[in-house]
N, C-alpha and C positions, 0 to 999 in steps of 0.2 A: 552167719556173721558173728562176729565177736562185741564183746561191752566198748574195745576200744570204736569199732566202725562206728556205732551207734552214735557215741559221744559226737565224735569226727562229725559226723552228720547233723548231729543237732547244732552244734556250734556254727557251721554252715548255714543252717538255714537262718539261723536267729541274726548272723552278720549278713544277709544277703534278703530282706525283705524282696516281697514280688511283688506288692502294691506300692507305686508313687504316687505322689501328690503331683498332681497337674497344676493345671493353671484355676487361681482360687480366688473368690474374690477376701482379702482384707480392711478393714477399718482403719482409719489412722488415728494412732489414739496421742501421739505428738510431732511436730511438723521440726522443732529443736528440742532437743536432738528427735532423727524421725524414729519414730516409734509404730511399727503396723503388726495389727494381729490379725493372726487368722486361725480359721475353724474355729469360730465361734468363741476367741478370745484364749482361746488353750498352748497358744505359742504365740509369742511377740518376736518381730524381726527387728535388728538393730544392729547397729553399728557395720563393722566390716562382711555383713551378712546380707547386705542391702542396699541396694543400686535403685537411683531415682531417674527416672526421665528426665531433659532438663529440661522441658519444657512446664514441668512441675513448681520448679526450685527458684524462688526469690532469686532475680539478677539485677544489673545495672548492666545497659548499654549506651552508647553514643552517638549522636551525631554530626554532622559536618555541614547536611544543607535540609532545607525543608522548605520541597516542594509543593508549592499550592497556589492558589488563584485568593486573594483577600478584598475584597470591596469595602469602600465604607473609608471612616477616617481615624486616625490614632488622637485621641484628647492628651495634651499633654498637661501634667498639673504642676507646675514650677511657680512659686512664689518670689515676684509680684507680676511676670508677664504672662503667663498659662501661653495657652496656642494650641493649634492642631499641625498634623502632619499629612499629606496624601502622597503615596509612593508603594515601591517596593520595598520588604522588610527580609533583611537577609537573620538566619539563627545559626547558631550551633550550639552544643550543653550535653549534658544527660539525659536520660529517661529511666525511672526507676519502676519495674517492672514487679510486683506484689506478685506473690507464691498463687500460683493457681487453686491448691489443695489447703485443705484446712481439717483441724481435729473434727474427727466423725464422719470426713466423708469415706463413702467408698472406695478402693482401689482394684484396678487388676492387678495381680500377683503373679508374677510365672519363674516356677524353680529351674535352676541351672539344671543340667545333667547329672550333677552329684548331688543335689539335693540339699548343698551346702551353703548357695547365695541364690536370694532370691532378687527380681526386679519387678518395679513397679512403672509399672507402664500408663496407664491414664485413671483418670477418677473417673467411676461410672457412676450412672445414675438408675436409678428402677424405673419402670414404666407404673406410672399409676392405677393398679386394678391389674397388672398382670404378673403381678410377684409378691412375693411376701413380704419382703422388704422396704418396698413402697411404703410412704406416708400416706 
């Protein structure tokens, strides 16, 4: 073989790694914008690299009716007649749903097939006394 094969070859191997990173666990080290490291804080994922669960992610949703069973009586406090009420109480409004994940916790990590974006799939937790990670 000749110096060119050689070269050809190296250059191959060095663009075509054989070891990928699997599924890893990350920290998060901000929630806005999100910020998650992993391997032990040696790369940080961000921005267009990073896919959240939504079940993660700060939302608002809505509703229309809210069903339930209520006992008991509503005190009304109006100045000067007050009163109570006994009845059915109909609702509807928002519900503002707080970010499940917070800086420091755990995340599972799992890379795409190119290795290019990664997704964060739920925050784990350690078992106490059987990881290292554990508190």
């Amino acid at each position: 073989m000749s110096w060119e094969y050689d070269l050809a070859k190296e250059f191959t191997s060095r663009n075509n790694p054989t070891n990928k990173l699997g599924p890893c666990l990350g920290k998060v080290e901000s929630v806005s914008p999100a910020i998650i490291s992993i391997q032990d804080g040696n790369y940080m994922i961000q921005g267009d690299q990073l896919y959240v669960s939504y079940h993660l992610l700060e939302r608002e949703t809505t509703y229309s009716e809210l069903v339930g069973n209520m006992n008991g009586s509503i005190n009304i406090d109006c100045h000067p007649c007050g009163g109570s009420y006994q009845g059915s109480i109909n609702s509807s409004g928002h519900i503002h749903l707080d970010a499940v994940w917070k800086v420091g916790d755990l995340v599972l990590v799992v890379p795409s097939e190119s290795g290019q974006q990664f997704f964060v799939v739920d925050v784990v937790r350690p078992i106490s006394g059987c990881n290292s990670q554990a508190e």
